[in-house]
C-alpha positions as CSV (number, residue, x, y, z in Angstrom):
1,X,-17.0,1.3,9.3
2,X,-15.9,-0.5,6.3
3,X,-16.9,1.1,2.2
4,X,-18.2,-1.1,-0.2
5,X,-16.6,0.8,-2.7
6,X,-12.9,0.5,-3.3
7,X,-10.7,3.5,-2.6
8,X,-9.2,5.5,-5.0
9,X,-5.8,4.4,-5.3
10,X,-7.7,0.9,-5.7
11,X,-10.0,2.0,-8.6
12,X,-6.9,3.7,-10.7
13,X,-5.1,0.2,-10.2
14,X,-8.0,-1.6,-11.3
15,X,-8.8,0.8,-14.5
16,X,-5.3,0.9,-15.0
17,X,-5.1,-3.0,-15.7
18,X,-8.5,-3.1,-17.8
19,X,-6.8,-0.6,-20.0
20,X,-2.8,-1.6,-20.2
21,X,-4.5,-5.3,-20.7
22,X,-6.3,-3.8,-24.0
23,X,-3.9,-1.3,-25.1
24,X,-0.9,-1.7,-23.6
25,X,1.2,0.1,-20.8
26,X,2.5,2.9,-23.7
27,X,-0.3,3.7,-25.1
28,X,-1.7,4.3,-21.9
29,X,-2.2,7.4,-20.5
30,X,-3.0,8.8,-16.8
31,X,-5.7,10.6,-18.2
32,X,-7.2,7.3,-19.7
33,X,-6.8,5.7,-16.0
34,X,-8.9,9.0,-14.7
35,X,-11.4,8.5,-17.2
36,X,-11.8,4.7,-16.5
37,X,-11.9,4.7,-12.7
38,X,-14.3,8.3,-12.3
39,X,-11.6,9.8,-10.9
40,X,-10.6,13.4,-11.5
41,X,-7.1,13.7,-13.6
42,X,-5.8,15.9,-10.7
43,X,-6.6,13.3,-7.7
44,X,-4.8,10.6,-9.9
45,X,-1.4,13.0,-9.3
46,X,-1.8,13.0,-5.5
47,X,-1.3,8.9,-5.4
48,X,0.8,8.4,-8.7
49,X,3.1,11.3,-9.3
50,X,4.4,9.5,-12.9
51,X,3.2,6.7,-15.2
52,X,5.8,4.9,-14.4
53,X,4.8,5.2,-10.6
54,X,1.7,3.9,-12.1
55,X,3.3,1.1,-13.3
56,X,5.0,-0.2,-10.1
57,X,1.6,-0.6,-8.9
58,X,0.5,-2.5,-11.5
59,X,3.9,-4.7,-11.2
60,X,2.8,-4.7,-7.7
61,X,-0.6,-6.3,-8.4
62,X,0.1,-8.4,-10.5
63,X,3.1,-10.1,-8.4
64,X,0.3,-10.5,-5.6
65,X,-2.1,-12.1,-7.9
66,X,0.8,-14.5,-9.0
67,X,1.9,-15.2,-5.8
68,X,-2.0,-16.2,-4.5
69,X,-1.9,-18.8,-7.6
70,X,1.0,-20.3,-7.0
71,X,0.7,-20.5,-3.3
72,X,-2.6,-22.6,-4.0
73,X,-0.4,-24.4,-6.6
74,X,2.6,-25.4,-4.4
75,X,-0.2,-27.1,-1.6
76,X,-1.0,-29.5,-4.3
77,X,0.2,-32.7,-3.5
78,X,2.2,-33.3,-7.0
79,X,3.6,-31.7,-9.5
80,X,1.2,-33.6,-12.1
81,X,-1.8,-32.4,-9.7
82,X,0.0,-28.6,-9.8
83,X,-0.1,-28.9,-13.5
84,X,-3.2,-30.1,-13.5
85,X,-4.5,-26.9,-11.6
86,X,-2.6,-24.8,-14.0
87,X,-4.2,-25.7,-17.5
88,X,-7.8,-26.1,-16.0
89,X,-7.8,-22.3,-14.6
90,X,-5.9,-21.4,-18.6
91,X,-9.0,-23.3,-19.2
92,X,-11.5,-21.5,-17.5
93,X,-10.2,-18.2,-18.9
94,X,-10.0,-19.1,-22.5
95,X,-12.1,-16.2,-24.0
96,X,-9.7,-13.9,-22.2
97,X,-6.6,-14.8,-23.4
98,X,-7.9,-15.6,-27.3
99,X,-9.6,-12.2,-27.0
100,X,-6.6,-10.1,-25.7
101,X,-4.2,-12.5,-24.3
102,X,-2.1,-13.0,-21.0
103,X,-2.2,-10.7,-18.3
């Protein structure tokens, strides 16, 4: 039977880039990412031994994210309509990136 909630490793991912998106990955720490996502410091060990472990993952994500946008890019038909695409969802996300800027 499927959760609603996401599991762990999910949550720390997803604190994990709330936080390195408003601090930054340094002044990060694992115990920030256990305080973010409710999960104990210890548990956060058993699925990211290191930060930078903790930081594939977030390379990880992000490559994913980029490579959903661009696959919806590259079935435009042009590269103007492509381009098009690209400034409208900069667009969209405009009090984002002024506030804290690209992911």
């Amino acid at each position: 039977m499927p959760t609603s909630t996401p599991d762990k490793r999910d949550r720390l991912v997803d604190a994990a880039v709330q936080l390195v998106h408003r601090q930054g990955f340094h002044r990060t720490t694992l115990a920030d990412v256990a305080e973010e996502s409710r999960v104990p410091l210890g548990n956060v060990y058993y699925y990211f031994k290191t930060k930078d472990a903790l930081g594939e993952a977030l390379i990880d994500r992000y490559l994913g994210q980029y490579e959903a946008l661009r696959s919806k890019w590259d079935a435009k038909p042009d590269p103007k309509t492509r381009l098009d695409a690209f400034i409208q969802m900069t667009a969209d996300n405009r009090d984002v990136l002024a506030r804290s800027g690209c992911w």
